[in-house]
C-alpha positions in Angstrom: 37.9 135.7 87.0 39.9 134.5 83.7 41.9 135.9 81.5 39.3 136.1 79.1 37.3 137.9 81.7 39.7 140.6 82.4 40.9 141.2 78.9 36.7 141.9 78.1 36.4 144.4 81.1 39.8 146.2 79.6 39.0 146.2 76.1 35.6 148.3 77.3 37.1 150.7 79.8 39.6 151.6 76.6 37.0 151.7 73.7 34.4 153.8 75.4 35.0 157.4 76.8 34.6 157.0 81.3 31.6 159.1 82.0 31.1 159.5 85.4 28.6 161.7 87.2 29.2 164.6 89.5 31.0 163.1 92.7 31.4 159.6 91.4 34.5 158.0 91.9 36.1 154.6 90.7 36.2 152.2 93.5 39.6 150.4 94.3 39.3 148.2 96.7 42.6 146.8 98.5 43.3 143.8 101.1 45.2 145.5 103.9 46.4 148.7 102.5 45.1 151.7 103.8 46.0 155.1 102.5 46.6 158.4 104.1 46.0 161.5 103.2 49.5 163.4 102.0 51.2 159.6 101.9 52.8 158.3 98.6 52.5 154.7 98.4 52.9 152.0 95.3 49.3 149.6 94.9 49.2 146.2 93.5 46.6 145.3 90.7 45.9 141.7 90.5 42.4 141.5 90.0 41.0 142.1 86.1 38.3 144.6 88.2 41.1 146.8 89.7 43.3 146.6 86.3 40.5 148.1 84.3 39.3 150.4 87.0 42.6 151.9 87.5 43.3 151.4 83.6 40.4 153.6 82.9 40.7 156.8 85.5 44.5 156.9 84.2 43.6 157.3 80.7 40.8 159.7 81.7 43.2 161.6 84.4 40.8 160.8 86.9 41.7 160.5 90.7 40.4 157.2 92.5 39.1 156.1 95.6 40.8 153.8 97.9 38.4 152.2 100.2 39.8 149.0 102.4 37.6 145.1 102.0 36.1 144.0 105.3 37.5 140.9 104.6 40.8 140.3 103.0 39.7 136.4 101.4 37.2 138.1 99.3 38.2 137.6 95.9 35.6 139.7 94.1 34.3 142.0 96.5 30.8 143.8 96.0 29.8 146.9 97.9 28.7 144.9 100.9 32.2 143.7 101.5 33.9 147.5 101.8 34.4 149.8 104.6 32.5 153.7 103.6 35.5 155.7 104.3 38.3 155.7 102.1 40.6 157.8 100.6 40.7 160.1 97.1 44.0 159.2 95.3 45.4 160.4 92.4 47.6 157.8 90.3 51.0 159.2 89.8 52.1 156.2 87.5 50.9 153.2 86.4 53.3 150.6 86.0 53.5 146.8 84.1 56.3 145.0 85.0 57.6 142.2 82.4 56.2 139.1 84.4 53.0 141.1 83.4 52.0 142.6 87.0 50.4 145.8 87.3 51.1 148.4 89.7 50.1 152.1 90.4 51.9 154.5 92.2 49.3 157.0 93.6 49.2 159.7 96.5 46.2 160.5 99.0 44.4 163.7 99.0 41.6 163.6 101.4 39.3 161.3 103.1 35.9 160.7 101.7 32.9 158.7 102.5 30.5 156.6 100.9 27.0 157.6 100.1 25.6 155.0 97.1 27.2 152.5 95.0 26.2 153.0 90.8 25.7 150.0 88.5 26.6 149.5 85.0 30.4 149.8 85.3 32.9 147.0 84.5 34.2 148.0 87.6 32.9 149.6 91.0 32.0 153.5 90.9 30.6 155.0 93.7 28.6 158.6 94.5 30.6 159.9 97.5 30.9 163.4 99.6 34.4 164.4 100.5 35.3 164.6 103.9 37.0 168.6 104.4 39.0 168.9 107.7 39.7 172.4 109.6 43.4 173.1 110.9 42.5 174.4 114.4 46.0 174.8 116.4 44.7 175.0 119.8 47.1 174.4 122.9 45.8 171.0 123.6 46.8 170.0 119.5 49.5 171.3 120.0 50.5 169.5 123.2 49.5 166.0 121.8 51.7 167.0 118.6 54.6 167.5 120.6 53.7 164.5 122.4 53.8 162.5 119.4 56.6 163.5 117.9 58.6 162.3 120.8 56.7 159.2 120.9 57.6 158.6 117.0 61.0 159.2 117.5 61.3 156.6 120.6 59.2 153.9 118.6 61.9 154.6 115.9 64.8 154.6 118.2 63.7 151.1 119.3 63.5 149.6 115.5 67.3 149.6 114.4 65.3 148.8 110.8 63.7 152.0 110.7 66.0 155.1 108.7 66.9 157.6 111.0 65.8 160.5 108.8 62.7 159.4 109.1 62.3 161.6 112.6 63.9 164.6 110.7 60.5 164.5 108.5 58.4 164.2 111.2 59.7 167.1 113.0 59.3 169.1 110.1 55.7 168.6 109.9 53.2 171.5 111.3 50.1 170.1 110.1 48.5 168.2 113.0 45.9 166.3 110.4 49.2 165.4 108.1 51.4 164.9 110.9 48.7 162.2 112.2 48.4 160.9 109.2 51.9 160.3 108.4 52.7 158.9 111.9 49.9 156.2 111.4 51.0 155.1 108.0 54.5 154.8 109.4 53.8 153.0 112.2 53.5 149.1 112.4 49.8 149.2 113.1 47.0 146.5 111.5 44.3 147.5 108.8 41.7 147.7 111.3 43.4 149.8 113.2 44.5 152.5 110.9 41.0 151.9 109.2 39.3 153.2 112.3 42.0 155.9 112.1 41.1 156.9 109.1 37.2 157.1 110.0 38.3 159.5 112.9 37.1 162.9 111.5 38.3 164.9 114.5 41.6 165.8 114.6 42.3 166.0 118.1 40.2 162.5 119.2 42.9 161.1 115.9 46.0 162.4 117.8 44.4 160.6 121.3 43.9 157.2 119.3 47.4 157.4 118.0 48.9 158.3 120.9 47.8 155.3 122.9 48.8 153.0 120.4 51.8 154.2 119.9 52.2 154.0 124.0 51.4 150.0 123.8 53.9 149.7 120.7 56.9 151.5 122.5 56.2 149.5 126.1 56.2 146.0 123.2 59.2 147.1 121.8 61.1 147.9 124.9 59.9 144.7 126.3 61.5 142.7 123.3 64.9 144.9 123.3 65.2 144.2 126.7 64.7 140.1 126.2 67.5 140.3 123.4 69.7 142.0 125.2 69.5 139.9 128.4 69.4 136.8 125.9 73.1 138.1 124.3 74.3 139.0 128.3 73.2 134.8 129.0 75.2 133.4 126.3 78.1 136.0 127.2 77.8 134.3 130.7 77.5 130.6 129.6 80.9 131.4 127.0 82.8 133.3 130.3 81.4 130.4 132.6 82.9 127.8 130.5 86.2 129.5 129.9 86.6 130.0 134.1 85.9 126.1 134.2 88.1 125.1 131.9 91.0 127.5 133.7 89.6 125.9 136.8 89.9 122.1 136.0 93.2 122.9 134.8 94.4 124.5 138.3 92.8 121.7 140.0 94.5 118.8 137.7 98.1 120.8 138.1 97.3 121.0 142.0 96.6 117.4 141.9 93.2 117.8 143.3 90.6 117.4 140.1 88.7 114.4 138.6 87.3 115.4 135.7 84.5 114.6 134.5 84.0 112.7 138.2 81.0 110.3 138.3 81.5 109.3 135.1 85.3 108.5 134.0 85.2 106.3 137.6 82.5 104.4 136.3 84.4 103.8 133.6 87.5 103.1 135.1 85.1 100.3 137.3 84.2 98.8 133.9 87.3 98.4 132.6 88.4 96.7 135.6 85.2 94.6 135.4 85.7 93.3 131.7 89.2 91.8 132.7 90.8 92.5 129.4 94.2 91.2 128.7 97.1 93.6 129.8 97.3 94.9 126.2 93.4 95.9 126.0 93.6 97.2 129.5 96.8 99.6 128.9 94.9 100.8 125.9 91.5 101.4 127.9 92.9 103.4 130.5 95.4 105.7 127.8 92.3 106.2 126.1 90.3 106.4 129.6 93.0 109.9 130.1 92.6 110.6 126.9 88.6 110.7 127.6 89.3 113.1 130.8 91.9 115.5 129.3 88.8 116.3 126.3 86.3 119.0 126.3 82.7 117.3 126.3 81.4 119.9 123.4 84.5 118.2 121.7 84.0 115.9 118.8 86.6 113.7 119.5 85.0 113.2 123.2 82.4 110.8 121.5 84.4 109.0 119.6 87.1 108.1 122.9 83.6 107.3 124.5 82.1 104.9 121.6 85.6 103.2 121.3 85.7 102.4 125.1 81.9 101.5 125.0 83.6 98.4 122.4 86.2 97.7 124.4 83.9 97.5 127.7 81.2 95.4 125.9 83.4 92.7 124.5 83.3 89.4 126.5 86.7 89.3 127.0 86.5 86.7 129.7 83.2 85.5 129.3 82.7 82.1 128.1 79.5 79.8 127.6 79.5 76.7 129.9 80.1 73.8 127.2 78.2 70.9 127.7 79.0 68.0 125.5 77.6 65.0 125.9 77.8 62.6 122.8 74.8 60.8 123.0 72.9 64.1 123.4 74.5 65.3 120.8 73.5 62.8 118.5 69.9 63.0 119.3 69.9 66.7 118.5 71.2 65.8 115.6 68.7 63.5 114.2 65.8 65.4 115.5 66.7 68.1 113.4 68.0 66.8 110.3 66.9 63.0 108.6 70.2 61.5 106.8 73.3 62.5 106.2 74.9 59.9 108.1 78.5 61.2 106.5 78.1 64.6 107.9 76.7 63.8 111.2 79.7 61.3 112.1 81.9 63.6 111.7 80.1 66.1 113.8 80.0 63.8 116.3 83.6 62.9 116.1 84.5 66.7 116.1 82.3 66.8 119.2 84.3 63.9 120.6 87.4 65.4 120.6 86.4 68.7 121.9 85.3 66.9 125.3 88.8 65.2 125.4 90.6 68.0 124.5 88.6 71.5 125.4 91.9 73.5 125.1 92.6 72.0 121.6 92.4 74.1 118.3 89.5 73.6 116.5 89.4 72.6 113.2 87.1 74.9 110.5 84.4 72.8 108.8 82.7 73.9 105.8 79.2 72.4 104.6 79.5 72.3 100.5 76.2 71.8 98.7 73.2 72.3 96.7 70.7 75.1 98.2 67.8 73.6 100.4 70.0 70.8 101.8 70.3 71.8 105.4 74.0 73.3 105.7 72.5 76.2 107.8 69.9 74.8 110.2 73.2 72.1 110.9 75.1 74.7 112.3 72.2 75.7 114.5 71.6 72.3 115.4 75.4 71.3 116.5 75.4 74.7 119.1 72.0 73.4 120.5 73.8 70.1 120.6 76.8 71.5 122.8 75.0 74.7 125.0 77.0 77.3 123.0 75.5 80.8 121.7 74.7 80.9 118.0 75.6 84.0 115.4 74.6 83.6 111.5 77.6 85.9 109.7 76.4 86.3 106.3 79.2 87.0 103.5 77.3 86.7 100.4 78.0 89.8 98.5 80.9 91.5 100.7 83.1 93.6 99.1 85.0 95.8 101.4 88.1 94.5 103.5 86.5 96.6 106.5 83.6 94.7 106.7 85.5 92.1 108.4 88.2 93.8 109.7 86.3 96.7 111.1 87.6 100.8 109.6 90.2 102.6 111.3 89.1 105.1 114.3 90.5 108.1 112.1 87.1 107.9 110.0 83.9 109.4 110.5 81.5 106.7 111.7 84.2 103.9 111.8 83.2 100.4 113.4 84.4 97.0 114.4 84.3 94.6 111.5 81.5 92.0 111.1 83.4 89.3 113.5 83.8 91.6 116.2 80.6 93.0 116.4 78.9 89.4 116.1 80.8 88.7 118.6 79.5 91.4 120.6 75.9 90.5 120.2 76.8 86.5 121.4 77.9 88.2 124.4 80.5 85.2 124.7 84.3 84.2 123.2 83.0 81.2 122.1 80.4 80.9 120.2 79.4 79.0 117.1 80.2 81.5 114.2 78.2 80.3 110.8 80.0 82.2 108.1 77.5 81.7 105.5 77.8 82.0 101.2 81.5 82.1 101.3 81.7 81.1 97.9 79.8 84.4 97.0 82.4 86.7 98.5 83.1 89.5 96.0 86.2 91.7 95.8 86.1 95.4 94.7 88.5 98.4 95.0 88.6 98.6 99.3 90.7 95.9 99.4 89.5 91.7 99.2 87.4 90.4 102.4 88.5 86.7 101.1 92.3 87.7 101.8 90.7 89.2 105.4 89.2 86.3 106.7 92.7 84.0 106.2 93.7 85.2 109.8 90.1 84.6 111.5 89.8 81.1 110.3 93.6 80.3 110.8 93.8 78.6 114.4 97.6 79.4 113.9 96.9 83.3 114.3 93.6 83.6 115.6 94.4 84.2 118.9 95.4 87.1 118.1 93.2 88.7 115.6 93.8 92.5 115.1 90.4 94.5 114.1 91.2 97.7 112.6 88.5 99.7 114.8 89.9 98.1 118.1 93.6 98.4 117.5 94.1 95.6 120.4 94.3 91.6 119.9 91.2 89.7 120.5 91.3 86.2 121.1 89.2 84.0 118.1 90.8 80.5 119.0 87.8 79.6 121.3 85.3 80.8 118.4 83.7 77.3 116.4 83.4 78.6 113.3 81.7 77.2 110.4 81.6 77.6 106.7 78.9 77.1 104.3 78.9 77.0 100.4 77.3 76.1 97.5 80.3 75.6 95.4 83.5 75.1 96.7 85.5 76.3 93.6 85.1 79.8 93.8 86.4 79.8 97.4 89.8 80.9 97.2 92.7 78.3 97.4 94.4 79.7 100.2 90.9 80.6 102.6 89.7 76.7 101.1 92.9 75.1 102.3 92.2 76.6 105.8 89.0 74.7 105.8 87.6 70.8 106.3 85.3 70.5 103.4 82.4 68.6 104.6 79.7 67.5 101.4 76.0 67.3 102.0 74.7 65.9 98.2 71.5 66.3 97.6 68.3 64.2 99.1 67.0 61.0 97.2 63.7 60.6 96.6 63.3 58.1 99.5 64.6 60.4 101.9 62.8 63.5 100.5 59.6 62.0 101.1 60.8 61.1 104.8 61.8 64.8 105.5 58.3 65.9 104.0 56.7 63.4 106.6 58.7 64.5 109.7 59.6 67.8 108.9 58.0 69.8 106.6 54.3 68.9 106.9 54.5 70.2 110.8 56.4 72.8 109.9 54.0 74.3 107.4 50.8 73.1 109.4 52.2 74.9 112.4 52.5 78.1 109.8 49.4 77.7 108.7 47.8 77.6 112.3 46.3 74.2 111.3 45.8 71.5 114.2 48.6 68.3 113.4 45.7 65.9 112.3 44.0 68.5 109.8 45.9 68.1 106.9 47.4 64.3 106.0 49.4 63.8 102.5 50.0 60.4 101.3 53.0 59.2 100.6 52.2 58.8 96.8 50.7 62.7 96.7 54.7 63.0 98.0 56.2 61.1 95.5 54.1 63.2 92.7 54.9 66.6 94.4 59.0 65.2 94.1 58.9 63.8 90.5 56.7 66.4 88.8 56.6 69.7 91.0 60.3 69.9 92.1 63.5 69.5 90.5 66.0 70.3 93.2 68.8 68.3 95.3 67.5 70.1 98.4 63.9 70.6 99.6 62.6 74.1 100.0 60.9 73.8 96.6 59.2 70.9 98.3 58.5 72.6 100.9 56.9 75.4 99.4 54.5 73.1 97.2 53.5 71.6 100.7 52.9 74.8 102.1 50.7 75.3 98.9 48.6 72.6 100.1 48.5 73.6 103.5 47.3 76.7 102.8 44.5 75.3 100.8 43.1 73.0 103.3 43.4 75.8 106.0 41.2 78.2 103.6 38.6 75.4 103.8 39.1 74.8 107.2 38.3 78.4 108.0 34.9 78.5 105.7 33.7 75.9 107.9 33.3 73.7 105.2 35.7 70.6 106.5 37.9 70.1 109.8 40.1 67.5 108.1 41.7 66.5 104.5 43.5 64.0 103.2 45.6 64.7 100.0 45.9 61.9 97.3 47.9 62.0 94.2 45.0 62.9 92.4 43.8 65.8 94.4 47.2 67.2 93.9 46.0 69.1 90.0 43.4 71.0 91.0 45.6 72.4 94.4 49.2 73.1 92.7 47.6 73.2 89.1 49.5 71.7 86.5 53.0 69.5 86.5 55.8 71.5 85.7 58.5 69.7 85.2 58.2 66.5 82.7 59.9 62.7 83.0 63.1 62.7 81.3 61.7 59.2 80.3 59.4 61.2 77.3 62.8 62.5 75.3 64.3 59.2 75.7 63.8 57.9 72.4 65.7 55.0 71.0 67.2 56.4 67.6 70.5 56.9 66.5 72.8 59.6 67.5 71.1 60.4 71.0 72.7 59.2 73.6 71.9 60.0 77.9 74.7 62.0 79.6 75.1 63.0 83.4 75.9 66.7 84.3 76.9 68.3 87.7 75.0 71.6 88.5 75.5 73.8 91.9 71.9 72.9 92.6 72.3 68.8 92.8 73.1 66.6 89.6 71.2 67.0 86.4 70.6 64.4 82.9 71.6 65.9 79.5 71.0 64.7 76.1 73.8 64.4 73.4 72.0 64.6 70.1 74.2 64.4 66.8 73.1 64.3 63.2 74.5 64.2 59.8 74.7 66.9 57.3 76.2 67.4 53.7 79.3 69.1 53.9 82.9 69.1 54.4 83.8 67.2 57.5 83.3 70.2 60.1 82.4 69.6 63.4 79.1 72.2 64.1 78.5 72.4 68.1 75.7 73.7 69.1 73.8 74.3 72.7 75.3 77.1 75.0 79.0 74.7 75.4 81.8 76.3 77.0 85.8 75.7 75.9 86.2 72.1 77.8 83.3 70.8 76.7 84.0 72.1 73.3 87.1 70.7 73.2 85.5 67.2 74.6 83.4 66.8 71.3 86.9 67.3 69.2 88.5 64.8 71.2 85.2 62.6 70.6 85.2 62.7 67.0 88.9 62.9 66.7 88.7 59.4 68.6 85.8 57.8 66.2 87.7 58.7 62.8 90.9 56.9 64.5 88.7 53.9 65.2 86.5 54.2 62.0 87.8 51.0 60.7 87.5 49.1 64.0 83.8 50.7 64.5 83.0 49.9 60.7 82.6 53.3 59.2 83.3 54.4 56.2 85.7 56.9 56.0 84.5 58.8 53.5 81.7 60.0 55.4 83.8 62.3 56.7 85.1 63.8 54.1 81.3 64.4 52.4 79.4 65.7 55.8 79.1 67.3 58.6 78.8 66.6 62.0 76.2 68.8 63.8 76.4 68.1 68.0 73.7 69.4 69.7 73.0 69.8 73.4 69.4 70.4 74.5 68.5 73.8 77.0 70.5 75.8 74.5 69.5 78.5 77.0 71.7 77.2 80.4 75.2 77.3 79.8 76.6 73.9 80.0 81.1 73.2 80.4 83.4 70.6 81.7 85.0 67.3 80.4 82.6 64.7 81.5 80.0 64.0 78.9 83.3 63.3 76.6 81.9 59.8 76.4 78.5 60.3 75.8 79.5 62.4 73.0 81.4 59.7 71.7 78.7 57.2 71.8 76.6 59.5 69.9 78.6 59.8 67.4 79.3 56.3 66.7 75.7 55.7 67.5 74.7 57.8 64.1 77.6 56.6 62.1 77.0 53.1 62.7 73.1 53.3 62.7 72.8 51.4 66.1 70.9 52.9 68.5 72.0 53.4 72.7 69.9 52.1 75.4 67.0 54.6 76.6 67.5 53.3 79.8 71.3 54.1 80.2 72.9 57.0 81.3 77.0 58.2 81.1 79.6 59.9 82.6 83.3 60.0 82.0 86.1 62.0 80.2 88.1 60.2 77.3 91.3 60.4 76.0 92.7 59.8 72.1 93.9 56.6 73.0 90.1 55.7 74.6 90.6 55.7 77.9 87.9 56.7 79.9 89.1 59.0 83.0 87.9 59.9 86.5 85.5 62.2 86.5 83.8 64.0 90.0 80.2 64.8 91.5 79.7 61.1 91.1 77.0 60.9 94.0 74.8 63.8 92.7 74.6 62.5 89.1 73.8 58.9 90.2 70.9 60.1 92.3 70.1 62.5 89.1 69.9 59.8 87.1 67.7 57.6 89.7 65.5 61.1 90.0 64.9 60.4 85.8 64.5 56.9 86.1 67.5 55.4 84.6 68.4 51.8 85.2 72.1 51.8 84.1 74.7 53.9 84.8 78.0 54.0 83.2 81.2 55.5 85.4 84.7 55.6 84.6 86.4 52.3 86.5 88.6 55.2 88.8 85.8 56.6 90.3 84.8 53.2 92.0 86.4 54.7 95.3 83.2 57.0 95.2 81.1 54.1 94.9 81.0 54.3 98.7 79.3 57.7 98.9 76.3 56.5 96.8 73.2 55.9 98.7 72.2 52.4 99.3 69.0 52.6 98.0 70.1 53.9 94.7 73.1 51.0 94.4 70.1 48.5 94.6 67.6 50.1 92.0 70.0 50.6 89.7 73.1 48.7 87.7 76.3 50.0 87.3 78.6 49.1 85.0 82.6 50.6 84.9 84.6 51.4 82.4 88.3 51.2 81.5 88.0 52.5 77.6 85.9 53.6 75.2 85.1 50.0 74.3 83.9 49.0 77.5 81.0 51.7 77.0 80.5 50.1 73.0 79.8 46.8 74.8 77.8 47.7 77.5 75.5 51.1 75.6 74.5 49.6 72.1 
């Protein structure tokens, strides 16, 4: 029932006067209470039919009737749902606490049963006829009384719970119906149980029921003291057992004649002898090993001496992988795996070389730098396939904490070996090939700086005898191949950079893109896809498109990715049953991968004045960039524009500083300056663009607007100038060529000291494009305009 419910039954029990017939009573029905005649016990009220039934025989100083539901889960029970005999109780107080519970405090009178239920109440009332009982005091009654009264006091001798004065009362009572009574409310007994009590009218056959319950209670709880107390007398016997071993292994280890903890510190001891650890790491092992004996096993420290010999056992020590290097082999390997490169490969291969003639040599640390997507990973991979030795990836991107490569000292909770060692571990060998991958993403916080860490493990001077923190003993690195990868080399640290051979992988031109998709990627993705090899065939033009106008990266995982786009669109075909094979055109390529995303540089190249075609180096491969300039009233102040950093701010000072020097020579009036402004303006004001090397397309911009000519749309620049016009060295020189052969520039303009890096540009873009070098700032006049 609701509130509203119960507040409507209340509201009528108070506003009209209870009538009740002769030998009615107002019904309270409880869950599993029963109440005794001559007990005092508090009632709960929850139900709005019990508030206002009990509400209404306390105003009217009316006695109620206690009668007990058949079922407890009864949430509004009707007359079917009660027991007939309950008791007459008369409400002593009636109680709401704060919280708004109700409560009656009433005490039983006499026993009463059932005869007809009456209608028309807001609560139950019922016709009954009290049940009168006769004190007989025969010698049998009083036999069983003193029979339970020594019964009560045994139960209540066995329940350290139970107050003691609680027998005093019982003895006091000479009433054989109260003493009954009061014996079976105390007792622990269920609702049916001291229901059917209740219903038992004859005193004597009451005492009899009682008295064999409370024989199978006693026998329970004597049961269940005698468990606990044999329980207690156990552990007394484990604590005493363990204290007369402990004096024991101590007699036998002063006697000479104990081993400890026997099986298992020799099987240790046969380890450590197994793993043939240098003397150091041995002496350590077995100090620890008696360390291990001497300790308690319920100990704390006894796991930790375990786990730290576990390391030391586990460690390959003496194991090394059977290298296998075999040059021409080698060489294979490497250009099954990976198509170009030719730099990086030679040197692999001579690296390789001189391992085989000198296998006790130290080996130098290489370290792939470049753009994501370019291979530097699957490299590593390929050159320990290529000499037979295990492989572990150790990724550093994001490391923070010292300990991670040093390992935490054994005083801590849950210390362990640093990264190295426990890679190490896992080869199962002292020589594998290490890839320490993202170095240049190393971070440094308050635990110390894993950069600073990592100068002793790749230092072939001190290797040898790298100290972890966790093992406390030196292990031997020298035999480890270690190799770095990075996308920028910068943000390694000098000192861990100069321990390294930088090794460069530029990024991919278009020619060799399209071969990798060809031999790599599309059976890569086909075998991903679950396709057969013949199912799926992309042209080489489709390829081309996919390069030009769905990917803009040096690398090729974004090609990748498209191809797997198309792969998984001829599979879901395939599987309809609608064709076993396709063949993807150029034109096909719109309505699979939807529309191009990125557009030809050739669209903003328009020829008007003061736009000139810079080239940029990003960490993901070389980029173009677009100087714009234009011409504003004002006072001569230079307004820079487009995300620049300091250098490159500083570039477009130098740039216009240079063109007001040479405004004579250049044919400028210099009064311009003096009337305008000059607003520079680089496009994808959203990416943060620095560095000195679009200093001359800035200037050509410049003297581009001022002069009214306008700069080739088919040229592109790079270079730094000076205030005398010199044009200076700039690097990245191989990325920004193939950027500018990616955007479909014919002419390229490099500083005249940067011919040494001629060499590194690919031949295929040194014959699509022309080059022209330059000494000053005139040199790019002549050859721009």
């Amino acid at each position: 029932m609701n509130d509203t419910t119960q507040t409507s039954a209340t509201e009528q029990a108070a506003s009209s006067e209870l009538k009740l017939p002769d030998r009615a009573l107002i019904i309270l029905p409880t869950r599993n209470a029963v109440l005794f005649p001559g007990v005092v016990a508090p009632l709960g009220l929850g139900r709005p039919q019990s508030i206002a039934g009990a509400q209404a025989a306390a105003r009217a100083d009316k006695p109620i009737g206690v009668v007990l539901q058949k079922d407890a889960s009864v949430d509004t029970p009707g007359p079917e749902h009660l027991h007939r005999v309950g008791t007459v109780a008369e409400i002593l107080r009636y109680v709401t606490t704060p919280d708004g519970n109700h409560h009656i405090v009433s005490r039983g009178a006499r026993r009463f049963r059932i005869t007809e239920f009456l209608t028309g109440y807001p609560f139950l009332v019922a016709l009954v006829d009290e049940v009168g009982e006769a004190e007989v005091y025969s010698t049998e009654i009083a036999a069983r009384m003193h029979q339970l009264k020594e019964r009560a006091r045994e139960a209540i001798s066995l329940l350290p719970a139970i107050p003691k004065e609680l027998a005093d009362a019982i003895d006091q009572i000479q009433s054989p119906s109260a003493l009954a009574d009061f014996v079976a409310n105390a007792s622990d007994l269920t609702p049916a149980e001291k229901q059917e009590l209740l219903e038992t009218f004859d005193v004597q056959e009451r005492l009899d029921k009682l008295l064999r319950i409370l024989a199978q209670q006693i026998e329970v709880l004597r049961l269940s003291k005698q468990i606990g107390e044999q329980t207690q007398e156990s552990l007394q016997s484990r604590q005493r057992e363990h204290i007369l071993r402990e004096q024991l292994r101590q007699i036998q280890k002063e006697l000479g004649e104990g081993e400890g903890s026997g099986a298992e510190i020799a099987e240790l001891r046969e380890a450590i002898e197994k793993a043939k650890m240098p003397e150091e790491a041995e002496k350590q092992a077995l100090k620890e090993l008696a360390r291990l004996e001497r300790t308690p096993e319920a100990s704390a420290e006894h796991s930790m001496i375990r786990s730290y010999l576990d390391w030391l056992i586990e460690l390959p020590w003496s194991k090394l992988s059977d290298e296998r290097i075999d040059i021409a082999e080698a060489r294979r390997i490497l250009d099954e795996d990976h198509y170009g490169l030719p730099k990086v490969k030679q040197r692999i291969l001579e690296f390789l070389a001189v391992r085989k003639l000198n296998p006790e040599g130290k080996s130098p640390i290489l370290c792939f730098v470049g753009p994501p997507g370019v291979g530097k990973t699957s490299l590593g991979q390929s050159i320990a396939r290529a000499i037979g030795r295990k492989f572990v990836r150790l990724s550093l991107g994001g490391l923070h904490d010292e300990a991670e490569i040093r390992g935490h000292r054994r005083t801590y909770i849950g210390a362990l070996p640093g990264n190295v060692i426990q890679a190490i571990r896992k080869a199962e060998t002292r020589n594998p090939v290490m890839m320490l991958d993202e170095m240049d993403k190393l971070g440094q916080g308050f635990h110390g700086d894993p950069s600073a860490a990592l100068l002793e493990v790749l230092d072939p001077e001190q290797n040898s005898t790298f100290r972890d923190n966790y093992l406390a003993v030196p292990f031997d690195l020298s035999r480890v191949m270690f190799i770095g990868t990075a996308n920028v080399i910068d943000t390694i640290p000098g000192p861990l950079r100069d321990r390294m051979e930088v090794i460069e992988l530029p990024g991919y031109t278009e020619e060799e893109k399209v071969e990798i998709a060809k031999r790599y990627l599309l059976k890569r993705q086909l075998k991903a896809t679950g396709l057969s090899p013949g199912a799926c065939e992309i042209t080489d033009d489709a390829i081309r498109v996919i390069i030009q106008d769905y990917t803009r990266e040096a690398g090729v995982r974004n090609l990748e990715r498209e191809i797997g786009a198309i792969c998984r669109h001829v599979a879901t075909r395939v599987a309809e049953g609608k064709v076993e094979h396709m063949k993807i055109d150029a034109a096909d390529l719109h309505a699979i991968l939807g529309a191009r995303r990125f557009e030809s540089e050739v669209a903003m190249r328009t020829s008007v004045p003061g736009v000139s075609t810079g080239l940029a180096w990003t960490p993901t491969g070389g980029d173009i960039l677009f100087v714009e300039c234009a011409r504003v009233p004002g006072n001569g102040k230079l307004i820079l524009t487009g995300q620049l950093g300091d250098v490159m701010k500083e570039s477009a000072q130098a740039a216009l500083s240079l063109v007001k020097a040479r405004s004579a020579s250049l044919g400028i009036d210099a009064s311009v300056f003096e009337k305008s402004d000059i607003h520079l303006h680089v496009p994808a004001g959203a990416i943060p663009k620095d560095g000195p090397s679009a200093g001359i397309a800035m200037f050509i911009a410049i003297v581009s607007l001022l002069t009214g000519r306008t700069v080739k749309n088919d040229t592109a620049m790079t270079g730094e100038i000076s205030l005398r016009g010199l044009v200076l060295p700039i690097g990245g020189v191989k990325n920004k060529v193939l950027a500018a052969m990616r955007a479909g520039i014919t002419t390229v303009l490099l500083p005249e000291r940067n011919k040494k890096d001629f060499e590194d540009v690919p031949e295929a873009a040194r014959q699509a494009m022309k080059f022209v070098w330059l000494s000053t700032v005139d040199d790019a006049i002549a050859a721009a305009f």
